[in-house]
Each structure stands twice: as structure tokens, then as C-alpha cells.
N, C-alpha and C positions, 0 to 999 in steps of 0.2 A: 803591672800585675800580669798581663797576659804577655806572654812568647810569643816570638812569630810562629804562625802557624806552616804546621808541615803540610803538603801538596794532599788531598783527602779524596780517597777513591769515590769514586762516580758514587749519585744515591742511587738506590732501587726506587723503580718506577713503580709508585703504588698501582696497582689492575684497576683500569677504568670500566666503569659496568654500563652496558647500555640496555638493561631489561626494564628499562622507568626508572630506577633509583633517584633521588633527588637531584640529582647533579647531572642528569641527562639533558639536555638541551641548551636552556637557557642561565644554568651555573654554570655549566660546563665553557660556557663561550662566553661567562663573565669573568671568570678565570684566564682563561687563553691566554698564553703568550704574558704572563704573569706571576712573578714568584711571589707563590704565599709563608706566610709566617704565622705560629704558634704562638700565644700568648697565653701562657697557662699559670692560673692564677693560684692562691695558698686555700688553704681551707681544712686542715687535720683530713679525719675519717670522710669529711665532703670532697677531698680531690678527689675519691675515687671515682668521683663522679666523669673525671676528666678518661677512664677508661673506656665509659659511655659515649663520652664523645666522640673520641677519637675513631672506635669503632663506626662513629654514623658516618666519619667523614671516611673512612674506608671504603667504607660500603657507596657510599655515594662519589665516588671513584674520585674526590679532591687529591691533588700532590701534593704535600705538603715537601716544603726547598727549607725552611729556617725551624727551629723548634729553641722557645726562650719560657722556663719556669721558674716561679718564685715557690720554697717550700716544698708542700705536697706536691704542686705543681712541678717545681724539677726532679723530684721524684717518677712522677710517672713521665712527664716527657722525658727521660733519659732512658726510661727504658724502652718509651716508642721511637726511640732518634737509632736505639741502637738494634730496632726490629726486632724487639721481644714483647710485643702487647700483649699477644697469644698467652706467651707465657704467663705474665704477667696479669691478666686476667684469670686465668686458668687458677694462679695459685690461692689469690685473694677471695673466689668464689666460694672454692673450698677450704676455706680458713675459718676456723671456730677461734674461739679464746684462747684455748690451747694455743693454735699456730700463734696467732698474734704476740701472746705473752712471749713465744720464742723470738720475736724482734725488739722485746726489752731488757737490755741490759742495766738495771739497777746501779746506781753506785753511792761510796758518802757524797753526801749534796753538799759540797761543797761551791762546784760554778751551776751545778743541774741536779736533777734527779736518775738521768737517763744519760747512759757515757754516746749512743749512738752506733755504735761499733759491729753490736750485729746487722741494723741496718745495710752497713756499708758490705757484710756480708753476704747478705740478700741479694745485694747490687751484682759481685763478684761471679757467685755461684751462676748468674743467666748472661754473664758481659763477657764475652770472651779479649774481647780488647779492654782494657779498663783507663786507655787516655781516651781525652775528650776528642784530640784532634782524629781518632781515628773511626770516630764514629760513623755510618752511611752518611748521616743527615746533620747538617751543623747545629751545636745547641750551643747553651748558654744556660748556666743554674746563679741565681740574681741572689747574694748575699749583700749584709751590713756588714762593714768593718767597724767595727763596736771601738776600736781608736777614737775615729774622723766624723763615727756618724754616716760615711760617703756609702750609696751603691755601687758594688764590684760586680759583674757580670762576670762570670769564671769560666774562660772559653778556650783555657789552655788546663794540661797538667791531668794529676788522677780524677776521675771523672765521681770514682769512690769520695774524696773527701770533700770533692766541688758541691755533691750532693747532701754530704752529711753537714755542710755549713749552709747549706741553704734552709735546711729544716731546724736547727739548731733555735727552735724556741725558747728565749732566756726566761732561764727558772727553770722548765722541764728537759730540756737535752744540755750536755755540756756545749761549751761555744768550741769552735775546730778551729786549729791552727793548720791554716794552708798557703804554701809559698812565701811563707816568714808573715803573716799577718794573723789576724783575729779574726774570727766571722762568727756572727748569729745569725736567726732569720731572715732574709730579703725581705720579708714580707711588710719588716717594720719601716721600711722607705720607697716598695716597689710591689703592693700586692698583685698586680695583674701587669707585667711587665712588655707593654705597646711598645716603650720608646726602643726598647732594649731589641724585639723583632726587628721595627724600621734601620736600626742599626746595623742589624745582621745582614740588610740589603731586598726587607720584603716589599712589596709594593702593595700587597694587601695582605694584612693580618685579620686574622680570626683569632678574638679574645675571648677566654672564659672565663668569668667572673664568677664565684662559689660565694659567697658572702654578704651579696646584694639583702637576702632578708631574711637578717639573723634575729628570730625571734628569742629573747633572753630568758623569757620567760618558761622555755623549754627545758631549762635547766636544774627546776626546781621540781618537783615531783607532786601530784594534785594527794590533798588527803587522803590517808588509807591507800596511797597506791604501792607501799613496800611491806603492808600488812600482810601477801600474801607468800610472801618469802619463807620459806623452810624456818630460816635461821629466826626470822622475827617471829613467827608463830611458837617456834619453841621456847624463847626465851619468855615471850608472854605468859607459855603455859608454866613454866617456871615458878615463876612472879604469881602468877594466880596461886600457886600453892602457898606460898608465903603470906597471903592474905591477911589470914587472922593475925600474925606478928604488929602487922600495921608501922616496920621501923620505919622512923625519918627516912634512914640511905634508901632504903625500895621504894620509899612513896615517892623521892626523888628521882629515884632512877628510873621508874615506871613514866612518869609526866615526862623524861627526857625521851623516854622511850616511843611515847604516844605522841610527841611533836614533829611538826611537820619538818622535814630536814632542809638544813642548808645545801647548796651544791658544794661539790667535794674542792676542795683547793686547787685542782689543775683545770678543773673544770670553769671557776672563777678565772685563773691565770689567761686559758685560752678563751674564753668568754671578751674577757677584755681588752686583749690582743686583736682580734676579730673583728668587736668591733670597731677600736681605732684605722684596724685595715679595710673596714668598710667605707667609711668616713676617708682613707685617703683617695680607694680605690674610685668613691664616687667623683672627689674631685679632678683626679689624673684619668681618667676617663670622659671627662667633659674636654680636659683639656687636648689631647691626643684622643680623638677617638677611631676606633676600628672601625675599618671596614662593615665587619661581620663583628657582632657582639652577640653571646650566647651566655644566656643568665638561670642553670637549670633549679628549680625551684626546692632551694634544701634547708626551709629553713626549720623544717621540724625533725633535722638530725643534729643530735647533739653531735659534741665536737671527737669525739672516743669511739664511735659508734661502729667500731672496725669491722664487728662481727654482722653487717647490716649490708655486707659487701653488695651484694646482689643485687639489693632494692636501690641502693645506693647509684650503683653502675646502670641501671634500667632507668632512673630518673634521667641523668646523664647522656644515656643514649637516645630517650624521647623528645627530650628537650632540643638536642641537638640537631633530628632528624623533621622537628616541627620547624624551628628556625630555615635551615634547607631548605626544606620545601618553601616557606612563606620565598626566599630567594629567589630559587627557580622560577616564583610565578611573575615575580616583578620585572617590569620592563627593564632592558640593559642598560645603564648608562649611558651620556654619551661618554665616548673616548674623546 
């Protein structure tokens, strides 16, 4: 699957801060002399959580040498491999619905709902190099080859379609054909991808886990909570005029009206995705575990929750900036 790799210019040295930040002292010299790796794990509208991260780890002057994403996960690590977090934060921040909907392109659902395509132009518009090998920082985006079942770490080739098969949710995104194969989401054999960092030659990884407590019940909406919608109160008021008719269809359609809803189809789809990659994540994290494990607590975002960016990224970067610290205070290892 993978080419040999072309010779890949130096990384930029992320600026190490010595004003107290987390990583002054004693992370800083638990690092030393240490290539670290990324493990950035799936989680829809929760990766952006991984923005938050990444930012603490900036800020807390860590270099990161490997960067390995499954999903949303190699979504955003490809854009922080190729030095565009800024950006990349910048645009999601101020993204409403509007924007969002502009990264879905609809299609007949035939293998998906969603072809992926503007995604990959999303990618385009901030990647001035779009191969993987030529990125600052070496990555790796963790897809299924929906053939074999096998996990492919994509570490050669367009960095564009490496990324739109790692997301490639079956049912919701179409699956991409890249380098003569098949791929859907990594997520469904590799949600938080450890092995795939150590591979890359890190000696300590720092993994993000998004998924750890996926409350299900999130999904479902409490009584009366879409009562106060435009569209429902009109319809109600509708229906209330029709009263004295008393037809079977309205009294029907009224009681469908007044019942508590089911969650919406994709919502179900990733729901249950999730949590099987909960379920594998816990197991291949017992078995390979990280150095550094960062688990920021999201599990009262639904999975769509795009327009949440903010809150979302702020979780993200607490989480990650508490962990830090707990680090720094512990005593070093030995070596």
C-alpha cells in the first residue's frame, strides 16, 4: 500500500514556553531526548475536541515528531501535521450551520448519503502540498479496507483521499477508492490508533480517546423539549384549529405529533458505530497503552453537533491542559 517514502524536509520546532506553562520543568525533561507521537482518535463533531488539544500541547511547548489519526482524528491531525491548526480552528469557530452544510455534499445513497468530496476540498483550499510525504510532520490517516477487513495506515500518496477514507462512515459517507483499494472508516478496527504512532517510531505517544462515555441516551430528546420550535408550535397551532373536525388522520397525526421522538437515522447509525469503537478502543488500550492518555469529557455531545465548535474545542483544551499539569507534577521516571 505504501511507497517508499520521499526524503521529507525538517519539522518546524514547535516554540517551547518557559512562563509556567505545563510543560515547563518536569514534562519538559520527561520528554527530553524523546520522539513523541499522536494518537488521535474518531469521534464525528467530538474530534474537534482534538483542536483543544492540540492547542494545550502548543502551548505547553511539547514537540510533537509522529502525528497518526483515525476519522475525525485524521482529519484534524492532518491539518495540524501540515501547520494549519490556526487555521483550522479559526474556520470551525466561526462556523454556523450554514458553513457546515457547505461541507456536505449529498448524493443518491447508493454506497452513502454523503459523496465526501467537499470535505477533501476543505482539505485543499489550507494544504498547499496535498501528498502526505510532503508534509512538515510525518502522519498517517488509519482506514478499513472493507475487502480484507485489514487496517491500512495511509502514509503515502494524496493526503486528500488518505483523509476522506479515513472518515468514510459506512452508510453516511461514500467509501473512497485509493491506490486501487477500498477504504471506510479506520475507526471500525483502529479507533484511537497507539500501535500505528509506535510504528511511526515514537517512543512516547500521547493518545486521545473521544468516546470513552458515550452517554446513548443523549440522543433522544426529554419531553416537550422540541415543543419550542417555530415549526412545531405552528403546526400545533394549525391542528388546534381543526379541533372541532375531530378527523381520525388529525387525531392521528396530532398523537404522532405530541410523541416523544426517536433519534434520527444517522444519528442511530453513529450512535452505534461509537459505541462498538468504544468497546474496541477500551480493549486496544489496555492492551498497548500510552504513555499519556487524554480522555476529554464529551459525552453530552451528540455526535452532529458541529455548530458546538467552541464549547467543544474548550472541553478539549481543558481537558488536555489538566492532564499536563497532573504530568508535570509527577515524579520523572526512571530511565
Amino acid at each position: 500500500m505504501n511507497s517508499p517514502e520521499r526524503k521529507r524536509p525538517s519539522a518546524p520546532k514547535t516554540p517551547r514556553h518557559d512562563s509556567g506553562g505545563p510543560a515547563s520543568g518536569g514534562l519538559a525533561a520527561r520528554f527530553a531526548g524523546k520522539r513523541v507521537g499522536l494518537a488521535l482518535g474518531s469521534g464525528s463533531a467530538r474530534g474537534l475536541a482534538h483542536i483543544g488539544v492540540l492547542r494545550a500541547l502548543v502551548e505547553a511547548g511539547v514537540r510533537i515528531d509522529v502525528v497518526a489519526g483515525t476519522s475525525m482524528g485524521a482529519f484534524v491531525g492532518a491539518m495540524f501535521a501540515a501547520g494549519k491548526l490556526d487555521e483550522l480552528e479559526k474556520e470551525f469557530r466561526g462556523m454556523g450551520w450554514q458553513g457546515i452544510a457547505s461541507l456536505v455534499d449529498p448524493v443518491f445513497p447508493r454506497s452513502g448519503l454523503i459523496d465526501g468530496l467537499k470535505i477533501g476540498e476543505f482539505v485543499r483550499r489550507h494544504v498547499a502540498e496535498p501528498d502526505i510525504e510532503a508534509l512538515p510532520i510525518p502522519f498517517r490517516a488509519v482506514a478499513t479496507d472493507i475487502s480484507t477487513g485489514e487496517e491500512v495506515a495511509i502514509g503515502s500518496g494524496s493526503l486528500i483521499e488518505a483523509v476522506r477514507a479515513s472518515i468514510a462512515v459506512p452508510g453516511v459517507f461514500n467509501p473512497v477508492r485509493c491506490n486501487g483499494k477500498v477504504y471506510v472508516d479506520g475507526g471500525l478496527v483502529d479507533p484511537v490508533p497507539v500501535s500505528v504512532a509506535r510504528q511511526m517510531g515514537a517512543d512516547v505517544v500521547i493518545a486521545v480517546d473521544l468516546n470513552h462515555d458515550i452517554v446513548t441516551n443523549r440522543l433522544t430528546r426529554p419531553n416537550g423539549a422540541d415543543n419550542g420550535k417555530p415549526i412545531v408550535q405552528a403546526v400545533t397551532r394549525v391542528l388546534e384549529s381543526f379541533q372541532p373536525l375531530e378527523h381520525p388522520m388529525l387525531i392521528q397525526f396530532r398523537e404522532w405529533l405530541e410523541r416523544e421522538p426517536l433519534p434520527g437515522i444517522v444519528d442511530v447509525m453513529l450512535a452505534s458505530l461509537y459505541i462498538m469503537q468504544a468497546r474496541i478502543a477500551q480493549a486496544t488500550l489496555q492492551l498497548d497503552r500510552p504513555e499519556v492518555l487524554i480522555q476529554p469529557p464529551l459525552g453530552s455531545v451528540r455526535f452532529l453537533e458541529f455548530d458546538q465548535a467552541g464549547d467543544i474545542i474548550e472541553i478539549g483544551h481543558r481537558s488536555a491542559t489538566e492532564r499536563l499539569r497532573e504530568l508535570a507534577g509527577e515524579q520523572e521516571p526512571d530511565s
